[in-house]
C-alpha positions in Angstrom: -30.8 3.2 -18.8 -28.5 0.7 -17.7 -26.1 0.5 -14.7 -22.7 -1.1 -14.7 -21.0 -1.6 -10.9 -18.0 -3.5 -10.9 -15.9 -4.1 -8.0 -12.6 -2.6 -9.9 -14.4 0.8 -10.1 -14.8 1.5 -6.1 -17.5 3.5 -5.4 -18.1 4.3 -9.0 -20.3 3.1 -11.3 -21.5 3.7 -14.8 -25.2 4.9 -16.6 -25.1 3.6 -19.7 -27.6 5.4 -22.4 -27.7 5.6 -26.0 -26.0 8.9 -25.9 -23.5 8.4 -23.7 -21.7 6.8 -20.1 -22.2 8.9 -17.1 -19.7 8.1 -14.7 -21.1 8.4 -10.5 -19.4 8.2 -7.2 -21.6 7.0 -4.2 -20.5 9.5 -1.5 -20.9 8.6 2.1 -21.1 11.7 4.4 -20.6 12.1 8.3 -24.3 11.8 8.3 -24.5 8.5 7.6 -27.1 8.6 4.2 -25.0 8.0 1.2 -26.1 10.2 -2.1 -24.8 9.8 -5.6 -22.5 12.4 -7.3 -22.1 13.0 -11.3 -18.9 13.1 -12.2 -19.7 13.7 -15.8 -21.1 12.8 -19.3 -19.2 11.2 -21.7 -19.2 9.7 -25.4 -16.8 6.8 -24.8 -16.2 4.5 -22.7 -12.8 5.2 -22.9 -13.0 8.4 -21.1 -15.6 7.6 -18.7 -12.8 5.1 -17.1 -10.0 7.6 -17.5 -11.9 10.5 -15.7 -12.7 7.7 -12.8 -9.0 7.0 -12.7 -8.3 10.8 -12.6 -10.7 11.8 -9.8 -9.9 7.9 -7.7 -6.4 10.0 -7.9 -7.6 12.8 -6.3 -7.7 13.3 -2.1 -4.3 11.7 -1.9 -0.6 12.9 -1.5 2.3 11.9 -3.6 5.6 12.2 -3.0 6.7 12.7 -6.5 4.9 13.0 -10.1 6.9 9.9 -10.6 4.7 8.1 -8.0 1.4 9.7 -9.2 2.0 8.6 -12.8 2.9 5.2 -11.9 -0.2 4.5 -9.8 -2.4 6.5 -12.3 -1.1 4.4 -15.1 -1.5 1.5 -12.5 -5.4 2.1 -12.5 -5.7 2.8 -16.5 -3.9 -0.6 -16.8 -6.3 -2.4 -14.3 -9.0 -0.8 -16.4 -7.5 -1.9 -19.7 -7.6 -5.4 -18.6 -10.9 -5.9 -17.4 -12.8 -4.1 -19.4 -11.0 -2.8 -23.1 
């Protein structure tokens, strides 16, 4: 397996198999140990990136779906650049 960390993905980073990208987020709890969380499994790398843009979204107030779209298509673009 192979790991890809890359500053642009936060506290995410990527397993990369022959079968497919699992995306992880490194949680850091009140207790001070950090674990790893799955996020999930996926055959492209494509949608491994999109479902870390969808859940960076999550936690967070908008004030309008306008607002949420821009800065989820904001992160998807980010993504685009640096890595598609």
């Amino acid at each position: 397996m192979e790991y890809i960390k890359d500053p642009l993905l936060g506290d995410y980073y990527l397993v990369v198999d022959e079968y497919n990208y699992s995306v992880y987020k490194t949680i850091m709890p009140d207790s001070g140990k950090p674990y790893d969380s799955c996020i999930g499994h996926f055959g492209r790398l494509g949608g491994a990136l999109q479902k870390i843009a969808d859940n960076s979204m999550k936690g967070r107030s908008y004030d309008s779906i306008k607002q949420y779209i821009s800065e989820y298509e904001s992160i998807l673009n980010k993504f685009q650049e640096k890595f598609l």
